[in-house]
C-alpha positions, 0 to 999 in steps of 0.5 A, a space after each residue: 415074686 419073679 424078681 425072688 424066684 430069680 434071685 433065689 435060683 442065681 443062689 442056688 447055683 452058686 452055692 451048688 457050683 461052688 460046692 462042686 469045685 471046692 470038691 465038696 460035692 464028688 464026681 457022681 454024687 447026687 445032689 438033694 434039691 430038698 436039702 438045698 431048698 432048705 439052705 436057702 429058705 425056698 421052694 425047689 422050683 428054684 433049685 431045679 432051675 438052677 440044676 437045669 443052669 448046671 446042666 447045660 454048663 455041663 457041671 452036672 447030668 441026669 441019670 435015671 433013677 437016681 436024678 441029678 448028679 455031679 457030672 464025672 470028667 472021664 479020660 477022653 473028656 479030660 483029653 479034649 477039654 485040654 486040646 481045646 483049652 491049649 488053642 483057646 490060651 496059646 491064642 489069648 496069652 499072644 492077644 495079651 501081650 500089648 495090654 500087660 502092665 508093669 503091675 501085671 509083670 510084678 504080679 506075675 513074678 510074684 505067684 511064681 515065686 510063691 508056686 515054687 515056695 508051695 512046690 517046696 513045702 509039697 502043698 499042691 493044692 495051693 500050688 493049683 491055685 496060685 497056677 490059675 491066679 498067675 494064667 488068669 492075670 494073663 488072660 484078663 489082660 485079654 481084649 477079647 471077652 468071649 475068647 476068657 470067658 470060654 477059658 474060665 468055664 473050661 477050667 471051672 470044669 477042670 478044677 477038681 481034676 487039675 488039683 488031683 492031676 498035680 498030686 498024680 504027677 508032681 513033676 509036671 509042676 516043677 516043669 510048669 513053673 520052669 514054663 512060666 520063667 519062660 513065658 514071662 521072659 518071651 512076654 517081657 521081651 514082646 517076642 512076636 506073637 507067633 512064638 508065643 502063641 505056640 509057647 503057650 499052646 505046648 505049655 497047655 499040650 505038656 500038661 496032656 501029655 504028662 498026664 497019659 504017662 502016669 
């Protein structure tokens, strides 16, 4: 039963996390634990426990009277995820360059491509995608478990929003895919780590700083 319970609560998470990223649940929307209970054919012991999960990976918060609802990323949240997020992966994509294959590099070339095919027909949404596929073959690359999974759960909270952000300022996207050129360049060469590090790390910053100018 246990075992069940379990189960069932892991369900329940994914299904309400997922929904929170695909944009399916809205910033401040509240989440009905009877309709969820519903769906996955138990009781609300183990949809609480899995909002509790959500809760303390900050995708969802409390509030009085009202109960459990999708957790809004404001201004000044979204500024320091990014700060954070501009160490963590100017840190990360150095630790990766001595573990990139020549499938990663064909990989790599390839998303850009298609981020500049997606950039051409105006689908931003695509475009967001095919961005973090091409960050994360970077990071997976990455010896340092702890080190990626702090970057994955950072974007997972930025998702809706780095989606929104590209549509609010499409010519941070053009920069970026000029940015990955670079990048790939500076890590087919294995220019020092330094370098690189720091390439990354403004490739994170130029993102923040688009971002006030609109």
């Amino acid at each position: 039963m246990k075992k069940e319970k379990s189960s069932k609560s892991t369900q329940a998470y994914e299904v309400i996390k997922t929904r929170i990223l695909d944009g399916t649940y809205a910033p401040k929307e509240r989440i009905i634990i009877d309709q969820i209970a519903k769906e996955i054919g138990s009781s609300h012991i183990p949809v609480r426990e899995a909002i509790r999960r959500l809760e303390a990976d900050q995708f969802i918060e409390y509030r009085a009277n009202v109960g459990a609802v999708v957790q809004s990323l404001n201004a000044d949240a979204y500024k320091e995820t990014l700060e954070f997020l501009s160490v963590l992966e100017g840190y990360a994509t150095a630790m990766s360059v001595e573990s990139l294959t020549k499938e990663d590099f064909s990989q790599l070339y390839t998303l850009n491509k298609q981020m500049k095919e997606a950039l051409h027909a105006y689908d931003l949404q695509t475009f967001g995608q095919l961005n973090k596929a091409f960050h994360y073959v970077i990071y997976d690359a990455c010896a340092n478990e702890l080190l990626v999974k702090s970057i994955k759960d950072a974007w997972d909270k930025l998702d809706t929003v780095r989606t929104r952000g590209f549509h609010s300022f499409p010519l941070r996207a053009n920069e970026s895919v000029l940015e990955h050129d670079q990048l790939l360049e500076m890590l087919e060469q294995n220019q020092p780590n330094d370098r690189i590090e720091k390439f990354a790390r403004q490739h994170k910053q130029n993102t923040l700083r688009a971002s006030k100018q609109t």
